[in-house]
ZADO-1210 file (C-alpha; in nm, 4 decimals, padded with zeros to 6 digits):
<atoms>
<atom x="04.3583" y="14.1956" z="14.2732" code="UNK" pos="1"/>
<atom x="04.6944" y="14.2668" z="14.3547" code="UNK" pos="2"/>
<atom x="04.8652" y="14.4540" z="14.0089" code="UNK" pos="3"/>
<atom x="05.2389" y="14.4678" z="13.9083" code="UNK" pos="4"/>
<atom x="05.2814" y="14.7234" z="13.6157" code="UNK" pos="5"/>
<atom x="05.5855" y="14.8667" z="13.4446" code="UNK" pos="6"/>
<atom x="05.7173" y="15.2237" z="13.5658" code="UNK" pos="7"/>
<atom x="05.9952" y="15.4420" z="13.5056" code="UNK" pos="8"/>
<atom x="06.2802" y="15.5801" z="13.7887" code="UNK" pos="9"/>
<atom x="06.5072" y="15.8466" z="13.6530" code="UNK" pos="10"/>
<atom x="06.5176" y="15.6762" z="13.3379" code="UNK" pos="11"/>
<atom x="06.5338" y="15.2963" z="13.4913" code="UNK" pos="12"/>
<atom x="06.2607" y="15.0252" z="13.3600" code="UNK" pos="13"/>
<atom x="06.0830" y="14.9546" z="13.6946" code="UNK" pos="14"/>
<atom x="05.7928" y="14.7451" z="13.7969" code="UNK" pos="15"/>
<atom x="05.5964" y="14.8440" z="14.0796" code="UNK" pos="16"/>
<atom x="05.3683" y="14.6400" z="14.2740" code="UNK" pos="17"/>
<atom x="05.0924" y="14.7459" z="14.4973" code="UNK" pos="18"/>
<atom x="04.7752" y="14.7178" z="14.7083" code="UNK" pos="19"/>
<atom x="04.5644" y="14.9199" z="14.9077" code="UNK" pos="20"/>
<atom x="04.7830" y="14.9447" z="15.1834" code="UNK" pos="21"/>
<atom x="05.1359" y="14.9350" z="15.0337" code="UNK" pos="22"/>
<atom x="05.3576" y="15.0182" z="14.7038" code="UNK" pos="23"/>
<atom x="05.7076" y="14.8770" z="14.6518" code="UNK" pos="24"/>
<atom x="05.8766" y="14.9590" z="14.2930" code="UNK" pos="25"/>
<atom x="06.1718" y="14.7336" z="14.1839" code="UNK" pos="26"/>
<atom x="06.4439" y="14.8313" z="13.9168" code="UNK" pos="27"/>
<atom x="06.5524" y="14.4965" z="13.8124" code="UNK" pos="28"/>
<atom x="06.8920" y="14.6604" z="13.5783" code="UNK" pos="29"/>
<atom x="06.9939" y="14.7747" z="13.9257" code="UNK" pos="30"/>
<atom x="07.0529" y="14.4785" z="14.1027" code="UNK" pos="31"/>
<atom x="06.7181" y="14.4269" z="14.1626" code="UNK" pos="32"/>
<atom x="06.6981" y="14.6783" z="14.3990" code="UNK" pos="33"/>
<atom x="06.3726" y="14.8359" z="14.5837" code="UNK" pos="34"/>
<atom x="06.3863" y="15.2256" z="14.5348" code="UNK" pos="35"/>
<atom x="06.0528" y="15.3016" z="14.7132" code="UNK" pos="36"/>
<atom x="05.8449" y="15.1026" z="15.0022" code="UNK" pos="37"/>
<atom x="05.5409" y="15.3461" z="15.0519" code="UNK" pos="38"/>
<atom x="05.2780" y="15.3155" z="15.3004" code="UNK" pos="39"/>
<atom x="04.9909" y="15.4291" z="15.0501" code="UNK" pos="40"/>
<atom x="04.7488" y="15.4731" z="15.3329" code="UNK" pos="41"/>
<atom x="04.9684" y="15.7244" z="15.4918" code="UNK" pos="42"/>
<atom x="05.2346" y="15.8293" z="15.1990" code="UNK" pos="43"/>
<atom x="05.5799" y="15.7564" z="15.3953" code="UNK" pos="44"/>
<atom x="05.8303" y="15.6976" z="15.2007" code="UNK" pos="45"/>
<atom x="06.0459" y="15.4071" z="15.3997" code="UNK" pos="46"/>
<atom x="06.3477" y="15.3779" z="15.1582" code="UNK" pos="47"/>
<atom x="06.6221" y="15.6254" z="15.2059" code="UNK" pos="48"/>
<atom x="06.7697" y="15.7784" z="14.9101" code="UNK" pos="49"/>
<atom x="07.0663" y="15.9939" z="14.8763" code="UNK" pos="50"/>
<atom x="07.0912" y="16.2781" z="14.6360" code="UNK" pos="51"/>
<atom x="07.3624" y="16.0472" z="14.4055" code="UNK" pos="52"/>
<atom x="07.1530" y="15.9562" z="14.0877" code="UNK" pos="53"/>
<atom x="07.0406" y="15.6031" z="14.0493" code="UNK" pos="54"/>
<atom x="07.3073" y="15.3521" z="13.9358" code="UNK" pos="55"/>
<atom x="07.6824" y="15.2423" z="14.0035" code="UNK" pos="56"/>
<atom x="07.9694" y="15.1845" z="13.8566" code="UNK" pos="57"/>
<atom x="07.9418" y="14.7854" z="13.7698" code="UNK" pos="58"/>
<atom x="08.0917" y="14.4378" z="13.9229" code="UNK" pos="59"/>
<atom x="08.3406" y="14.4681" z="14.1211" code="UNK" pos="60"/>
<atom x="08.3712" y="14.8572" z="14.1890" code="UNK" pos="61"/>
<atom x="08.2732" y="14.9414" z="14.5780" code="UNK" pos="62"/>
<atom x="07.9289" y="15.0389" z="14.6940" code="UNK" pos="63"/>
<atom x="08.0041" y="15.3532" z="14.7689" code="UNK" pos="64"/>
<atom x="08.0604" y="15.4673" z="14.4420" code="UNK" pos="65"/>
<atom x="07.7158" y="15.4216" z="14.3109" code="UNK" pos="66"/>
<atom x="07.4046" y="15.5448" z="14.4146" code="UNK" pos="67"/>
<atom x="07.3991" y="15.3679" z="14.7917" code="UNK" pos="68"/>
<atom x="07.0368" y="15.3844" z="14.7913" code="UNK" pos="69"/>
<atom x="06.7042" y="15.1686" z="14.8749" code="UNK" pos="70"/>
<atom x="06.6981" y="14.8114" z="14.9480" code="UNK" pos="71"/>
<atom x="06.9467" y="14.5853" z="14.7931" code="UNK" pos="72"/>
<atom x="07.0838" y="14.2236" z="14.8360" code="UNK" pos="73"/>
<atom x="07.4015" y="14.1522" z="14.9450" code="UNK" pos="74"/>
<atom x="07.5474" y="13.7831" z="14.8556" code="UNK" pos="75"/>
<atom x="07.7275" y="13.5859" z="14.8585" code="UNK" pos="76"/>
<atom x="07.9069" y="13.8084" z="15.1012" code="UNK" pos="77"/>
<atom x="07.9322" y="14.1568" z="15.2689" code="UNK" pos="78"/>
<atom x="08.2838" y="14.2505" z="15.2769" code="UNK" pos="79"/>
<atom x="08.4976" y="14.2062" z="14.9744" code="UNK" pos="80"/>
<atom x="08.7403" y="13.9265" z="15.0753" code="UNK" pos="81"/>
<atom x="08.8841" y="13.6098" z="14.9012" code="UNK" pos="82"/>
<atom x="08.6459" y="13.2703" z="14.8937" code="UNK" pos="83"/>
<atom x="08.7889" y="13.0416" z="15.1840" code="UNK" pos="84"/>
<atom x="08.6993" y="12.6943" z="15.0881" code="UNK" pos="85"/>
<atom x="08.8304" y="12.4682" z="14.7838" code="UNK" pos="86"/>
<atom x="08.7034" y="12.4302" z="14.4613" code="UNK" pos="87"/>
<atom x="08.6902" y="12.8173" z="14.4729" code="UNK" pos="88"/>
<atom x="08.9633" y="12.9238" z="14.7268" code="UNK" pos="89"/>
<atom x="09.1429" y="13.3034" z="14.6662" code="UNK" pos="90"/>
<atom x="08.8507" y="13.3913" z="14.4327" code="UNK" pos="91"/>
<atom x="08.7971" y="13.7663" z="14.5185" code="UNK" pos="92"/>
<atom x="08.4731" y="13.8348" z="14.6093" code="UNK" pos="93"/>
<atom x="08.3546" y="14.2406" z="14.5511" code="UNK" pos="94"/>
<atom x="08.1798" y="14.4484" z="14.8024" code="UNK" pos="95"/>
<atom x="07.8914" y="14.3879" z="14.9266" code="UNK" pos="96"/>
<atom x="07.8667" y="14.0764" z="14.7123" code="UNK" pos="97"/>
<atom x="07.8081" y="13.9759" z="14.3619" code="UNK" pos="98"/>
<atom x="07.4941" y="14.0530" z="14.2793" code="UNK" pos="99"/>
<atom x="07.4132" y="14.4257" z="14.3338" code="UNK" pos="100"/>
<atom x="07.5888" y="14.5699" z="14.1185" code="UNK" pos="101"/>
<atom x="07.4499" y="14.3482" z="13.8170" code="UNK" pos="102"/>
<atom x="07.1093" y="14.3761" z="13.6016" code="UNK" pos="103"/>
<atom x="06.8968" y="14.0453" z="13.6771" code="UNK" pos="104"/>
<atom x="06.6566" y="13.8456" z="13.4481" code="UNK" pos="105"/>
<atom x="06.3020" y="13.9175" z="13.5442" code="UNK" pos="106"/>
<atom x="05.9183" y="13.8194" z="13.4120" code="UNK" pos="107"/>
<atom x="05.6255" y="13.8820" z="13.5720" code="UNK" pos="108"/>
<atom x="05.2254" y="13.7950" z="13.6336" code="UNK" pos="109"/>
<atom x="04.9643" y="13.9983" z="13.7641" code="UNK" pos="110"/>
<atom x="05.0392" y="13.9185" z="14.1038" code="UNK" pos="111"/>
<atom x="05.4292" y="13.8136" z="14.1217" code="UNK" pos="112"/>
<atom x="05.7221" y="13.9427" z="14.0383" code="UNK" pos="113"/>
<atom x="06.0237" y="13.7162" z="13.9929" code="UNK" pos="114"/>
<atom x="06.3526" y="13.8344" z="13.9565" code="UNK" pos="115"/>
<atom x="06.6956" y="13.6344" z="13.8953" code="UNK" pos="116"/>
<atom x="07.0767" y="13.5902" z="13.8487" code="UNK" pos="117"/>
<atom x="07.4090" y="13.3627" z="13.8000" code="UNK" pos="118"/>
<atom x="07.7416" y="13.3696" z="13.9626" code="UNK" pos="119"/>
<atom x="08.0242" y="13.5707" z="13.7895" code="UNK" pos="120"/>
<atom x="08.2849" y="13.3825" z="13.9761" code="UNK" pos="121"/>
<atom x="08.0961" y="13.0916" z="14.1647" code="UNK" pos="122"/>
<atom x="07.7793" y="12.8518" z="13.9593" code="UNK" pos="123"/>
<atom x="07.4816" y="12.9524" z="14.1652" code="UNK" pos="124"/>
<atom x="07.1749" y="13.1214" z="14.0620" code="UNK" pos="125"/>
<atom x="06.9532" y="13.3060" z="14.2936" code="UNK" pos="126"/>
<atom x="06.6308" y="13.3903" z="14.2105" code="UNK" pos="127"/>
<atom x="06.3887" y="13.5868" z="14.3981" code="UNK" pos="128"/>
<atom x="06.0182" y="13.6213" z="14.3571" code="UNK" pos="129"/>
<atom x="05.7495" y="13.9144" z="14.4905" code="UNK" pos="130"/>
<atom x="05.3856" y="13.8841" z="14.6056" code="UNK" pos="131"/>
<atom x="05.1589" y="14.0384" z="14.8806" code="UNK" pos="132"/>
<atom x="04.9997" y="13.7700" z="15.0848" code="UNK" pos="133"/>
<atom x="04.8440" y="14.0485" z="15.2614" code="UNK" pos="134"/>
<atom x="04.7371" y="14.3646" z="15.1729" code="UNK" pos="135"/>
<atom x="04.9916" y="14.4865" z="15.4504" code="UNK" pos="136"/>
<atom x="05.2525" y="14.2327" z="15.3437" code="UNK" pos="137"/>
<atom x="05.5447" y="14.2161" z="15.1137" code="UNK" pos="138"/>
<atom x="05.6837" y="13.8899" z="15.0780" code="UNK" pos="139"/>
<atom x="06.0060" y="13.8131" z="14.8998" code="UNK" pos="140"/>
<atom x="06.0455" y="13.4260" z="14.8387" code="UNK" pos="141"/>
<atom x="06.4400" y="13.3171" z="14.7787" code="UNK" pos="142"/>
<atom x="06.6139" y="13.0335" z="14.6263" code="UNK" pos="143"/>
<atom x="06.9871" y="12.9732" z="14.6193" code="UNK" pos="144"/>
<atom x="07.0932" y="12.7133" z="14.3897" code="UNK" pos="145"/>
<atom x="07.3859" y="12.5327" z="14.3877" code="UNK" pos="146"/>
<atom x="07.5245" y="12.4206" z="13.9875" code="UNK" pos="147"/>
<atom x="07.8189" y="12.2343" z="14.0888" code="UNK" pos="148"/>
<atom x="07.8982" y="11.9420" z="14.3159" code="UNK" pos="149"/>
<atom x="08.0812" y="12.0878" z="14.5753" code="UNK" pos="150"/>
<atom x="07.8981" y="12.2724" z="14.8703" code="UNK" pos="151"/>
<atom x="07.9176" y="12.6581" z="14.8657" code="UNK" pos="152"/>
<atom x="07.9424" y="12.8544" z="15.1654" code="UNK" pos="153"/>
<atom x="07.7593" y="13.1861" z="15.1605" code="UNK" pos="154"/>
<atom x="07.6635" y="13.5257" z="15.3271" code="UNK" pos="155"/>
<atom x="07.3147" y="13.7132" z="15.2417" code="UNK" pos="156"/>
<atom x="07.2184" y="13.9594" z="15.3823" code="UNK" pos="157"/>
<atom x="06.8969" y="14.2463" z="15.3014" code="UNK" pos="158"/>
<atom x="07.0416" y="14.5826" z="15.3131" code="UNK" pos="159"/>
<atom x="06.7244" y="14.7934" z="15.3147" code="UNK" pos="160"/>
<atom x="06.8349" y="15.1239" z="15.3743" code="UNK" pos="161"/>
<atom x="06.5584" y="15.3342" z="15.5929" code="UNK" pos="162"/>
<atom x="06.4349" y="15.6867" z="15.6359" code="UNK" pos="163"/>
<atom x="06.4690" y="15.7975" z="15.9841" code="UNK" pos="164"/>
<atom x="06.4088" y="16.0306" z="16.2787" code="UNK" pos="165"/>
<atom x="06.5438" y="16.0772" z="16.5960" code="UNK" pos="166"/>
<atom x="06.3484" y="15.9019" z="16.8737" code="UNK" pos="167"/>
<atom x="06.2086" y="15.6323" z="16.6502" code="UNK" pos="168"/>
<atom x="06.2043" y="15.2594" z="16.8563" code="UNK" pos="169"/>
<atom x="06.4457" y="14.9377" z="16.7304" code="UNK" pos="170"/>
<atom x="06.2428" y="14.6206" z="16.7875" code="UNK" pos="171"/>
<atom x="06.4629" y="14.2736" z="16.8414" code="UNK" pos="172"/>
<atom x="06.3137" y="13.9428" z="17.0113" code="UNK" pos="173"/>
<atom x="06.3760" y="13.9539" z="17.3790" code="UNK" pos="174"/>
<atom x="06.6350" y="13.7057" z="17.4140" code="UNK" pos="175"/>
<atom x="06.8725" y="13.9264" z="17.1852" code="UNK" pos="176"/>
<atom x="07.0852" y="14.0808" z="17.4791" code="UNK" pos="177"/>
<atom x="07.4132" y="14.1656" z="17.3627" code="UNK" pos="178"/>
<atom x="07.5816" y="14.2511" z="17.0017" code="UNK" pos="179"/>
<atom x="07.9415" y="14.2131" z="16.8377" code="UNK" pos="180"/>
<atom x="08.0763" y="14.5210" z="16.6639" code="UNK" pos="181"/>
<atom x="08.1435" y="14.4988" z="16.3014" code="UNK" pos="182"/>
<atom x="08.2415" y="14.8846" z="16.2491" code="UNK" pos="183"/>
<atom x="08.1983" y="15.1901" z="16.4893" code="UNK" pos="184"/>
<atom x="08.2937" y="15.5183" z="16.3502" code="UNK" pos="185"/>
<atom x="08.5589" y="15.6970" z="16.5800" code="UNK" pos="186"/>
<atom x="08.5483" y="15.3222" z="16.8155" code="UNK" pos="187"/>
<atom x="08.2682" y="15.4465" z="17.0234" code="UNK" pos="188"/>
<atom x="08.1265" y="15.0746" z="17.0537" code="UNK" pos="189"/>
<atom x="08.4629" y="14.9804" z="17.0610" code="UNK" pos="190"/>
<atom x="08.6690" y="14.8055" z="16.7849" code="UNK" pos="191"/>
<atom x="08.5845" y="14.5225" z="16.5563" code="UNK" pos="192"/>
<atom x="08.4673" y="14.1854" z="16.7651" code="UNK" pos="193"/>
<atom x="08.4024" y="14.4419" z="17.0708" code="UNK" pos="194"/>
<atom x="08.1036" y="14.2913" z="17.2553" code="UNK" pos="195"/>
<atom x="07.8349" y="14.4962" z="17.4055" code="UNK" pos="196"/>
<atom x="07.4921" y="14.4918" z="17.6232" code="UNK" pos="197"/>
<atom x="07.1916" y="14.5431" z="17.4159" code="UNK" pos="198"/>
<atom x="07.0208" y="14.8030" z="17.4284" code="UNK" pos="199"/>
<atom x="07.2240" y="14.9838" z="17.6514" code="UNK" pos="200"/>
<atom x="07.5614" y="15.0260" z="17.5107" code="UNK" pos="201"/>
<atom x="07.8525" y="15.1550" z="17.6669" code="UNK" pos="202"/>
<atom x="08.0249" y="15.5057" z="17.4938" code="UNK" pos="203"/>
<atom x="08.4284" y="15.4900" z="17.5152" code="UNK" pos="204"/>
<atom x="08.4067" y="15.8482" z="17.4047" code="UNK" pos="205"/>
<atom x="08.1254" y="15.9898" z="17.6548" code="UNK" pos="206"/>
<atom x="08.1397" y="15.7077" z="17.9271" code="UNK" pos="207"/>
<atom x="07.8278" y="15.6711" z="17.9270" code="UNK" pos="208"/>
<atom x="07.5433" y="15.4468" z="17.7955" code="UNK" pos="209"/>
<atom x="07.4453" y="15.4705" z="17.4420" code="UNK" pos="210"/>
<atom x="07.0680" y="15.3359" z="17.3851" code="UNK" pos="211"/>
<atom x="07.0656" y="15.1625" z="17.0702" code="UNK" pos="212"/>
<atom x="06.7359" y="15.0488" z="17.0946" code="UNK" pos="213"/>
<atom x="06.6247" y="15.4569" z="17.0053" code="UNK" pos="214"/>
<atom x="06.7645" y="15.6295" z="16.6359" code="UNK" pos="215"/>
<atom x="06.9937" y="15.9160" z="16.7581" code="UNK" pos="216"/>
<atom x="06.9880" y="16.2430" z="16.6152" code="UNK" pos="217"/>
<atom x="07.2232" y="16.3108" z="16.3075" code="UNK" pos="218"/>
<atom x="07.4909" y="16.4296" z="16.4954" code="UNK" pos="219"/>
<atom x="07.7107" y="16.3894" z="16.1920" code="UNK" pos="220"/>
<atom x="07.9644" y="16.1658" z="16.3935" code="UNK" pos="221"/>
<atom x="07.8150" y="15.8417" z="16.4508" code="UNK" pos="222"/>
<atom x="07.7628" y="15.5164" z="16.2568" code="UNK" pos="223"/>
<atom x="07.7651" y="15.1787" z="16.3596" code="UNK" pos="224"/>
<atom x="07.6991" y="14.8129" z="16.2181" code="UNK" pos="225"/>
<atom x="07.6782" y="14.5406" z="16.5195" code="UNK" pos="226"/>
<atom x="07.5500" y="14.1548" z="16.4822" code="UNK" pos="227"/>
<atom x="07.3669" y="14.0397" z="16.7897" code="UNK" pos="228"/>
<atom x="07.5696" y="13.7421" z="16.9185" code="UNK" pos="229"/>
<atom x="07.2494" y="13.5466" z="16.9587" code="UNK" pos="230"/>
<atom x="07.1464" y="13.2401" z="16.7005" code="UNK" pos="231"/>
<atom x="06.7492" y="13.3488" z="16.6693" code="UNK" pos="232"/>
<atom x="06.5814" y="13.0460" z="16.7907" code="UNK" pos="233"/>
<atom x="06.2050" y="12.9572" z="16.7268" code="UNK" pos="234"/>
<atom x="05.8471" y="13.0601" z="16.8001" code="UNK" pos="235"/>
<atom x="05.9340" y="13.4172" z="16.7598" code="UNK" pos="236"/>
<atom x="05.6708" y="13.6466" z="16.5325" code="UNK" pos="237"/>
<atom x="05.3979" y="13.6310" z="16.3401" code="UNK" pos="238"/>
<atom x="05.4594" y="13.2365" z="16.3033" code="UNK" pos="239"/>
<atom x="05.6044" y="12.9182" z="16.4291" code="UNK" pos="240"/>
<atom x="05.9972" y="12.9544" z="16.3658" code="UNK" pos="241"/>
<atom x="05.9769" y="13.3270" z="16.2501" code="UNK" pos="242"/>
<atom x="06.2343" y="13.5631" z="16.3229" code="UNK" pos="243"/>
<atom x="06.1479" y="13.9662" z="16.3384" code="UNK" pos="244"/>
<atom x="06.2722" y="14.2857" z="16.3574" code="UNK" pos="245"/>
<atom x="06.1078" y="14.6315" z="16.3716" code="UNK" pos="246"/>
<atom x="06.1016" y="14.9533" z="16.3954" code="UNK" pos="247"/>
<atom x="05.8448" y="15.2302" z="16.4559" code="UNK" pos="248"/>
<atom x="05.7588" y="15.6235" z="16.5067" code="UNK" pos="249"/>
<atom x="05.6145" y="15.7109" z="16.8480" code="UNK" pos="250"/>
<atom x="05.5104" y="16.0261" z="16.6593" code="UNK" pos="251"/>
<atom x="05.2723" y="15.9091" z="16.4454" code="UNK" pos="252"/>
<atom x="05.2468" y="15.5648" z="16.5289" code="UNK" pos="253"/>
<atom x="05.3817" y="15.4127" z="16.2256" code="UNK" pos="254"/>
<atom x="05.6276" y="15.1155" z="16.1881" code="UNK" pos="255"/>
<atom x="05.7968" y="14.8754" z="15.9845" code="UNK" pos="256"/>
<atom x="05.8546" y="14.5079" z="16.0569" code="UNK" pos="257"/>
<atom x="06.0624" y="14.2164" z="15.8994" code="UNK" pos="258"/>
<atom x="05.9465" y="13.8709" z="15.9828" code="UNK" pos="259"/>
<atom x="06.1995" y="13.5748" z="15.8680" code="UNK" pos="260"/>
<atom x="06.2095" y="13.1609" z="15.8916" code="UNK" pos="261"/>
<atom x="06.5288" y="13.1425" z="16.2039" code="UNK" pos="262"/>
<atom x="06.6013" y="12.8497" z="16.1408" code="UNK" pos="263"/>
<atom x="06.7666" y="12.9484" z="15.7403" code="UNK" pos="264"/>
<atom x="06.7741" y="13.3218" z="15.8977" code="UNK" pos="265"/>
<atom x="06.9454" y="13.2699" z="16.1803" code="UNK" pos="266"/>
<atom x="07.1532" y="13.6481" z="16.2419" code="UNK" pos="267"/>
<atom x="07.0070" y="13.9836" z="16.2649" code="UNK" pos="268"/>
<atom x="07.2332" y="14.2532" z="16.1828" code="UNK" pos="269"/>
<atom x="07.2223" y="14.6564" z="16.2420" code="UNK" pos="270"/>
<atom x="07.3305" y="14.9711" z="16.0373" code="UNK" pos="271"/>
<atom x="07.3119" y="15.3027" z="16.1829" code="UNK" pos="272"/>
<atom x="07.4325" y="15.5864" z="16.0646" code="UNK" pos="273"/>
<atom x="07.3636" y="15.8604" z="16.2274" code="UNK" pos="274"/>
<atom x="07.6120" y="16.1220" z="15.9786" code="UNK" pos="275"/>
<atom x="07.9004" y="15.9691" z="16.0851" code="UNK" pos="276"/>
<atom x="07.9487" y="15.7633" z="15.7305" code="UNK" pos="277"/>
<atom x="07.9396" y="15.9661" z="15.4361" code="UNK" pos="278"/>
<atom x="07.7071" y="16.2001" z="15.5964" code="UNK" pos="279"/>
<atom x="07.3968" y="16.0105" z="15.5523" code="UNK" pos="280"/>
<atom x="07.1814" y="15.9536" z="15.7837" code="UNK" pos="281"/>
<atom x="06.9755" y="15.6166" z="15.7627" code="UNK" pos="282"/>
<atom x="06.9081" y="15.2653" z="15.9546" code="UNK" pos="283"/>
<atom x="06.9038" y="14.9584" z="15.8304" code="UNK" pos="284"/>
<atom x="06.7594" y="14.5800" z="15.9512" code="UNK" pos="285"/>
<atom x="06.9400" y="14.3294" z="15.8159" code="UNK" pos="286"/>
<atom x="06.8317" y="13.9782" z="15.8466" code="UNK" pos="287"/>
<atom x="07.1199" y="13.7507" z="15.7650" code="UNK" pos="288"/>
<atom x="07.1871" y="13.4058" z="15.6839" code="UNK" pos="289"/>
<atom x="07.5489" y="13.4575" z="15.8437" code="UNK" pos="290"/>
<atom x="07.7404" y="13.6059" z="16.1258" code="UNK" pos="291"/>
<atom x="07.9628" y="13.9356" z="16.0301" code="UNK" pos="292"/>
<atom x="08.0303" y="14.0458" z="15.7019" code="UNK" pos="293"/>
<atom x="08.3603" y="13.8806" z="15.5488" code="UNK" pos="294"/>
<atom x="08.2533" y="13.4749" z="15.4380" code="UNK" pos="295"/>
<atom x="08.6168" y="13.3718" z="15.5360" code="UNK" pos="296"/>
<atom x="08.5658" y="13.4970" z="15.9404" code="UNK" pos="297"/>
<atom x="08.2059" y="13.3423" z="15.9198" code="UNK" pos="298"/>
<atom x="08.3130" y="13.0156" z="15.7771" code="UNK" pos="299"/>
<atom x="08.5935" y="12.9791" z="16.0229" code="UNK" pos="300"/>
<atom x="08.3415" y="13.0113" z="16.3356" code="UNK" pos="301"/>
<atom x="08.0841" y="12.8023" z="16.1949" code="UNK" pos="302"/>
<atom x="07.8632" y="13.0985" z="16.1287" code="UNK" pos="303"/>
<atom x="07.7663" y="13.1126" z="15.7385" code="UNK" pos="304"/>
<atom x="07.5224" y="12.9388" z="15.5747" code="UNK" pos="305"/>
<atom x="07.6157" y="12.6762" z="15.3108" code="UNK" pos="306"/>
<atom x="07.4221" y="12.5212" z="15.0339" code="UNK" pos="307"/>
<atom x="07.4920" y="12.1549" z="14.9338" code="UNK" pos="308"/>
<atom x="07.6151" y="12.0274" z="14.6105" code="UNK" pos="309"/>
<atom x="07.3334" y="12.0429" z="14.3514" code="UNK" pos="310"/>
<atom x="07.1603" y="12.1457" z="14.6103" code="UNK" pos="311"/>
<atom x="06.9383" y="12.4178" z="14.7141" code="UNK" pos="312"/>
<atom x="06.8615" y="12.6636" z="15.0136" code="UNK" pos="313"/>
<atom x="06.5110" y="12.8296" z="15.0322" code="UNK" pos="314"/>
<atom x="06.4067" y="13.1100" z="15.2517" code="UNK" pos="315"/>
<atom x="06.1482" y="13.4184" z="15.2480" code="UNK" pos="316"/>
<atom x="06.1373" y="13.7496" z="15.4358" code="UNK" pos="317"/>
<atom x="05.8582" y="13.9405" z="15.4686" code="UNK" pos="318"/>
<atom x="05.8057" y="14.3182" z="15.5398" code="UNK" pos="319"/>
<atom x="05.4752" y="14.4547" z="15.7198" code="UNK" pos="320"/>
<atom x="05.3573" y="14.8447" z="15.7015" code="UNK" pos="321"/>
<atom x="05.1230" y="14.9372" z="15.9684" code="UNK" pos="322"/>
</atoms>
């Protein structure tokens, strides 16, 4: 039977959940953040960590500052920027969202772990809720819901931040051909709204092609974070309307996979930095609900999601070790 019990990181209350093929441990003080995603068959570790302790500095302080670790969730936007739409218009949103930075409510049963949180600034609660509906599978089931009467635009995104080597493989649905650049440290991919081919990319500081579909060494120079331009349609995955991204280790033959509902998941998203942010070096997949990371430029092109009044928006993303 598959167990959640309580655990300790660096002095956090943690749950951890596991079964015989994976472990995922969950501080829920800490945003509800994953610090460790283990493969238990193999031991790798998939969750990058830096050498920062584990915590930040509180609402509305920048990411940066705290630990910039493991898996977190950004929402109800990416970039800090001011809420576009009336009732709520001007309200400042902080970086990376509302909801990191903040301990949430939790319980939990032998075999789920749920997890949840209200607006500072907005009425929503989002609740999220843990089980393994494989012994390979980690599923994370999400609800959004709305408390007022007014509908409430929103970015989320996962930000699960991944320990890599060069030469591992990036793994996007076919149809994904070309990408819009967020941020590109020293403009290789060009400035922000640059479009490029995926995978191969085209360097304005080698002139040549850049393949992102393969993790680059840490060259200490490099980091990028791109949206594919494409709306993820259906039929992709391990389902009818799934969405997926992936990534594996030729070396050992390892590899991670994210499969999502496109049709509430709609974006796929992509940080690498290869040294050339902060010096870390670390990948992340980010399935996302909207296009690019301030609400206000989303909402403007049609491109974030939006929960009606009183309403509520339901999606789930699952994560497969093999």
């Amino acid at each position: 039977m598959n167990q959640w019990r309580k655990s300790e990181v660096e002095g956090w209350d943690a749950w951890t959940g596991e079964t015989e093929q994976l472990a995922v441990t969950i501080v829920p003080e800490l945003g509800g953040k994953a610090v460790s995603l283990q493969n238990r068959k193999t031991g790798r570790e998939w969750l990058w960590r830096s050498d920062k302790p584990l915590g930040n500095e509180g609402y509305g302080t920048s990411f940066a500052a705290g630990d910039e670790s493991g898996w977190d969730e950004m929402f109800p936007a990416i970039d800090a920027g001011a809420y576009p739409q009336a009732p709520w218009q001007g309200r400042a949103i902080p970086d990376h969202g509302e909801v990191w930075s903040r301990a949430w409510e939790h319980q939990t049963t032998s075999s789920a772990l749920t997890c949840r949180i209200g607006g500072v600034l907005f009425p929503y609660v989002l609740e999220k809720t843990y089980t393994f509906p494989a012994a390979d599978t980690l599923r994370t089931e999400y609800t959004v819901a709305n408390l007022s009467g007014a509908p409430f635009s929103f970015l989320w995104a996962a930000h699960p931040l991944l320990q890599v080597r060069e030469g591992m493989k990036l793994h996007v649905p076919n149809d994904l051909k070309e990408i819009e650049v967020s941020y590109s440290a020293e403009g290789r991919l060009g400035a922000f709204g640059s479009k490029q081919p995926w995978p191969l990319a085209h360097s304005s500081i080698s002139g040549g092609p850049v393949d992102l579909s393969t993790v680059e060494p840490n060259a200490g120079r490099f980091a990028e974070k791109y949206y594919f331009t494409g709306r993820l349609g259906l039929g992709f995955g391990s389902g009818s309307g799934s969405g997926y991204a992936g990534i594996s280790d030729p070396a050992t033959g390892e590899a991670l996979t994210f499969y999502f509902p496109a049709d509430k998941v709609p974006y796929l998203a992509v940080w690498a930095n290869y040294g050339g942010f902060g010096g870390n070096y670390q990948l992340a997949l980010e399935p996302a609900t909207g296009r690019m990371d301030e609400l206000a430029h989303a909402v403007r092109r049609g491109e974030a999601a939006v929960v009606p009044g009183r309403g509520v928006y339901r999606w789930h993303l699952d994560v497969t070790l093999s």
